[in-house]
N, C-alpha and C positions, 0 to 999 in steps of 0.2 A: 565793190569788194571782189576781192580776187580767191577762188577756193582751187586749194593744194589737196588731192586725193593720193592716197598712202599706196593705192594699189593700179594698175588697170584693169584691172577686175574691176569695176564701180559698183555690184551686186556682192561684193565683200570687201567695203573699204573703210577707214576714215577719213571726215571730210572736213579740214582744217582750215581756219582763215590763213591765208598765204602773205599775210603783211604782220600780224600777231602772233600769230601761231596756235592762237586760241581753237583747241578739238572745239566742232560745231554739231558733228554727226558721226554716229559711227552705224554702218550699211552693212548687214549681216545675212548672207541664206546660206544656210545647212545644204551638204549637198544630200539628197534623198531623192527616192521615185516616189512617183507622180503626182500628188500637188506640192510645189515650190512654193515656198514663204520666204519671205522678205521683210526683217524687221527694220526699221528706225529708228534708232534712238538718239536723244540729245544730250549735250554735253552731262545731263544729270543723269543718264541714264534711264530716263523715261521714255515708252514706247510714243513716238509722234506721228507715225505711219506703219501701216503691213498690207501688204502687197502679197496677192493667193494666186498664183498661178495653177491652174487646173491640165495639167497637161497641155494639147494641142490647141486647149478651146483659152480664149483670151480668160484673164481673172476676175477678179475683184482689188480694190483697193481700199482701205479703211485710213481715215484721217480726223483725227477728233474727235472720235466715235462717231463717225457715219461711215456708213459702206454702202460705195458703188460699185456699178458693175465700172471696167476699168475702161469700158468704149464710152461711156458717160462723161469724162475727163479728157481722154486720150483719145479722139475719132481715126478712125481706119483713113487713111488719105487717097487709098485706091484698094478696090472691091479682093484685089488677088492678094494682099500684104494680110498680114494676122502680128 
């Protein structure tokens, strides 16, 4: 499957199948100070992810109603990167 994104922003887009054209996601953060959300939703508009960025310190991520912290998922690959 090949996905067509509406934006290069990918933190505000929709995320279309690129052979259908069927909307699969649409990718949405407010812009506001200091914790940054990130919702997910699918083509039904149901929430399927949100992503909490806390400032400088890394977030959390919720998916299916579980929330991790977002280094739980996503590991640091070198100690200097955040």
């Amino acid at each position: 499957m090949q996905l067509l994104f509406s934006s290069s922003r990918l933190n505000n887009s929709t995320v279309d199948d690129a052979q259908t054209g069927a909307r699969l996601y649409d990718v949405q953060t407010p812009t506001t100070l200091g914790t940054q959300t990130t919702t997910v939703r699918n083509a039904h508009g149901e929430v399927v992810a949100v992503y909490e960025r806390h400032g400088l310190r890394r977030g959390t991520v919720t998916v299916g109603g579980s929330r991790m912290d977002i280094e739980s998922c996503m590991p640091r690959d070198s100690a200097m990167r955040m």
